[in-house]
Steps between C-alpha positions, in 0.01 A plus 500: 500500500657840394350659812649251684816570365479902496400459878794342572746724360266793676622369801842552493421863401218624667430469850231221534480468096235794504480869488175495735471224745117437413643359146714221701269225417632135562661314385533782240318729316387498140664771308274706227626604221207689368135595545246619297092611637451250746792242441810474582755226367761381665842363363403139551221591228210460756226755430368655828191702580569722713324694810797619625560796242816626642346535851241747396633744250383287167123629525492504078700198494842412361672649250176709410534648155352898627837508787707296231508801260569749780749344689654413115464858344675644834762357480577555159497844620764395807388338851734716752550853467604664862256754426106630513296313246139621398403132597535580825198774499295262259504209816461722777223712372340132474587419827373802665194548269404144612559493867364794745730427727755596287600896401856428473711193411900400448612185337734250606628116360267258710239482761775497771673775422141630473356413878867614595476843384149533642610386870839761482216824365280387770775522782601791303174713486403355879819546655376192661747165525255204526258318270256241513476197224236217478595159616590300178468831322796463168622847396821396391831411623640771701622512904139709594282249331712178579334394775369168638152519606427472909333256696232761602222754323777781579908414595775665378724380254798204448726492228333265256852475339868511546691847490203702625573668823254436774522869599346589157227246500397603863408831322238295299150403692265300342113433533307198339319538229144538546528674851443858513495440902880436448603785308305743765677279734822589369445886432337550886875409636733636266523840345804488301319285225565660130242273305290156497616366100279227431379315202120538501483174346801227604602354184836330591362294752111515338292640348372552874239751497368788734261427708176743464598870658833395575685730257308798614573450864867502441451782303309693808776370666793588387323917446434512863827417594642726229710189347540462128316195343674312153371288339722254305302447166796378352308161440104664466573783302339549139452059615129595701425742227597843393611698856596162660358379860482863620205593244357096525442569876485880485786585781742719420811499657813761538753328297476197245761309348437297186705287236457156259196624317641848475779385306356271228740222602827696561665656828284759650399621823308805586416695818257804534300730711342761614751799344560699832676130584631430214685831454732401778621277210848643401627707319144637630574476838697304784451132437763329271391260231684441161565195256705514132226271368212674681206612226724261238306589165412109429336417792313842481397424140393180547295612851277787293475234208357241753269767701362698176364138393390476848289821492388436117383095546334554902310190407783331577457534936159345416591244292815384699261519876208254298789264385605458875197484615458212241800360657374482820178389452627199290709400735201506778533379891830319548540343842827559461555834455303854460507723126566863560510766242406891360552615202748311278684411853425111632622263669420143702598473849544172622303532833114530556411819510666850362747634671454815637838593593867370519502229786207363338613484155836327663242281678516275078575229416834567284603141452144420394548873247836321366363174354200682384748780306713198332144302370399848362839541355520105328158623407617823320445776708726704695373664848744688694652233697438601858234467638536890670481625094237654312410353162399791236308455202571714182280665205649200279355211720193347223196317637699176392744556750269581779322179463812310451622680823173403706565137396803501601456590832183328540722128384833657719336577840 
């Protein structure tokens, strides 16, 4: 097997064979060499459909031919340039014309670098030190956000890796999703809080939704105790519809950071705000952020070429929400498990009911998630193989692969 083989070799490279850990499937992953719509192939010639999509981004699907012929007609024009590009305006007027939340916004390489930024402006406009994350919350792989979650509704934080220094992670409190109670619990003791960041809908260990009224408490929350509220949308933006969670649930927080989708596929990661905020930004103001391949002219082409077919096909939220809807229905009552999705975001969890929060959704059965992910796979599908993944769908899913999907998982679980 030439994955087999390439693995191998990746080893003695790359630490763990992988450039992400998630992709550190054993005994070794399949390698792609190219996708097309809904497919992707891999170098053993296997032909995969795939609900993956690149963890999100891939809402049109690969290699589709609208971001093909921007990302392609940029760069015959050049992809780096070290200065201003018109692009730039062309994405963020999108950005801000489609979020409320948003006056202002900056662009950076990925989601971390996004959720980053956001946490240093919020210390930065506050003048306050601390912040407070959701347990199980993902917002990248930085020392604020690295952090194990506790054995209770509210602790403070461990190191949940090597080379993170306790003393920074005990400046990072974190709440359970779900439980307002513990946010205000948080808040009442501590007044050197900058912000609450959040995902308003946990994707990397989901989806696991809100519970009814739960976003708008933490947002009465966090105003009374004059802390700043983000909302990491780097997973639902433009993926709920056009305006992300924050317009799906109608709460609008200080500062969002977004990415995947808003990038067509390439490197991107975006953070905005209200603008009094956001003009701390240098060379604005006081707060440092810069990046040579920040607002790179490919990955801002092929963003407004993926969002202008957003805004000119909107059929497309409804379409992709029936299609999981169809998923989950055809599947029906498992004993062994529990279908959760909204919008083109679903997943199985292998325990009997939803999970509502972190512990809960740890509460699965992962060994029972593994053999299912390998029958699915023999089967030809690929699922993100963890069982703390979301799987996506994409515009270039057909009805044919929906019901070869559902019978799938209906033979596999």
């Amino acid at each position: 097997m030439k994955s087999e083989e390439l693995f191998n070799r990746a080893k003695e490279l790359i630490p763990g064979g992988v450039s992400s850990p998630v992709r550190a499937i054993r005994p070794y992953p399949f390698y792609t060499q190219r996708a097309k719509g809904a497919k992707i192939c891999t170098v053993d010639g296997t032909e995969l459909t795939d609900y993956c999509m690149g963890y999100g981004p891939l809402i049109l699907g690969h290699a589709h031919p609208d971001v093909l012929d921007a990302i392609s007609g940029q760069a015959r024009d050049g992809w780096l340039y070290g200065t201003p590009v018109a692009l730039e305006i062309g994405l963020a007027g999108l950005i801000c014309g489609d979020h409320p939340s948003i006056d202002m916004c900056r662009f950076v390489s990925s989601g971390s670098e996004a959720t980053m930024s956001a946490i240093r402006l919020a210390r930065g406009y506050t003048g306050k030190k601390k912040i407070i994350k959701i347990e199980g919350g993902f917002h990248g792989a930085h020392d604020a956000v690295l952090i194990r979650a506790g054995s209770g509704a509210t602790t403070l934080g461990i190191p949940d890796s090597a080379g993170v220094l306790p003393e920074l992670a005990a400046q990072t409190g974190q709440a359970a999703f779900n439980d307002a109670e513990a946010i205000e619990s948080l808040l009442s003791g501590d007044n050197d809080v900058a912000a609450v960041i959040m995902e308003p809908v946990m994707g990397n260990i989901g989806p696991i939704l809100p519970e009814d009224g739960y976003l708008e408490e933490v947002r009465k929350i966090t105003r009374e105790h004059d802390v700043l509220l983000i909302f990491d949308e780097v997973i639902t933006g433009y993926r709920l519809g056009i305006g992300g969670a924050q317009k799906y649930y109608n709460v609008i927080p200080d500062l969002t950071t977004l990415g995947k989708i808003c990038g067509g596929g390439l490197p991107i990661g975006i953070f905005g705000g209200r603008r009094e905020i956001m003009d701390m930004i240098s060379p604005s103001g006081p707060v440092y952020q810069a990046g040579t391949f920040s607002g790179n002219p490919l990955s801002l082409s092929a963003g407004i070429s993926q969002i202008r077919c957003l805004h000119e096909n909107p059929g497309i939220y409804n379409r992709l929400s029936e299609q999981t809807r169809m998923i989950g229905e055809g599947i029906g009552e498992r004993g062994n498990g529990s279908f959760v999705s909204i919008g083109s975001m679903f997943k199985f969890f292998f325990r009997d009911s939803p999970p509502g929060d972190y512990f809960r959704a740890k509460e699965s059965d992962t060994e029972a998630f593994g053999r299912f992910w390998r029958k699915m796979l023999e089967k030809g599908i690929f699922l993100p193989p963890s069982q703390f993944e979301t799987n996506f769908l994409s515009a270039a899913h057909t009805e044919s692969d929906i019901e070869q999907l559902i019978s799938a998982y209906v033979s596999c679980l």
